[in-house]
N, C-alpha and C positions, 0 to 999 in steps of 0.2 A: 804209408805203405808203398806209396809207387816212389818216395824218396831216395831211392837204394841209389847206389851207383850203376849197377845192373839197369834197372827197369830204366834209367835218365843216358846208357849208352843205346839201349835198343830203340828209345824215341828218338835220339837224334839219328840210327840207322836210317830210320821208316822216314822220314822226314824227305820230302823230293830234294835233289841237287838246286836249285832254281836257276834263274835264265842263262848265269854262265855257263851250264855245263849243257844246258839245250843247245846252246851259239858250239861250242863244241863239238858235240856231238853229229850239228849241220854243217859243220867244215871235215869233218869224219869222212863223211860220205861224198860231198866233193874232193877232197884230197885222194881220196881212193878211182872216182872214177876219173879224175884228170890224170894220173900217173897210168890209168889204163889207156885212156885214149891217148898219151902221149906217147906209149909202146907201140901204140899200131901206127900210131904215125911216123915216127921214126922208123920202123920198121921199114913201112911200105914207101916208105920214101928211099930207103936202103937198097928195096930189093928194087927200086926203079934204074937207082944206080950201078947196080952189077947185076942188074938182070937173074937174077933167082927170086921168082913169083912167092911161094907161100912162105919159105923158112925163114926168110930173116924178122916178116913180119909177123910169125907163131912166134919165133923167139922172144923179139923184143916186147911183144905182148904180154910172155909169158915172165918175162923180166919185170915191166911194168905191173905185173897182178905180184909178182912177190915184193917189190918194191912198196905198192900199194898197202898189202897188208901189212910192211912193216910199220910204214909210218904211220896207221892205223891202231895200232898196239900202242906204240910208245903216246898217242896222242889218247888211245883212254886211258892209261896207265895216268895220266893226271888226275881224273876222277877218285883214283884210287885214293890220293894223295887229297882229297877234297876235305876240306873240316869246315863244317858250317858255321857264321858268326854264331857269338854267343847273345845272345837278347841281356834284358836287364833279370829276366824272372829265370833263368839258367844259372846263373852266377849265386845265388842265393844258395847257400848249404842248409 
């Protein structure tokens, strides 16, 4: 009954990613917030340089949060791409 090819795609859905996609998932979130802090830091190092106080360092911040979220995307967008191994009792038609 659960032999279908259906019910054997939806268990391997439900089935956790395992540690590579946690290790993943915690460089995610580092990758996001070091391209933010490294917006305001450039930024306000910027603005120390030519002397304009907030704008260069909104900018660049605001640079670094969309920079953030890009590499954010394309870094889970591997998940998407995840296919779990197959065991020896998978293989079995």
């Amino acid at each position: 009954m659960s032999d279908t090819p259906n019910s054997q795609n939806n268990e391997q859905q439900n089935k956790a990613p395992g540690a590579a996609a946690n290790y993943l998932m915690l460089s995610a979130g580092s990758i996001f917030t070091s391209m933010l802090v490294a917006g305001f830091l450039v930024g306000y190092f910027l603005d120390e340089l030519f002397d304009t106080r907030p704008i260069l360092m909104l900018a660049c911040a605001l640079l670094g949060f969309i920079g953030g979220i890009q590499k954010v995307i394309r870094l889970t967008q591997r998940l998407d791409h995840y296919q779990p191994e197959k065991g020896k009792n998978d293989q079995e038609s």
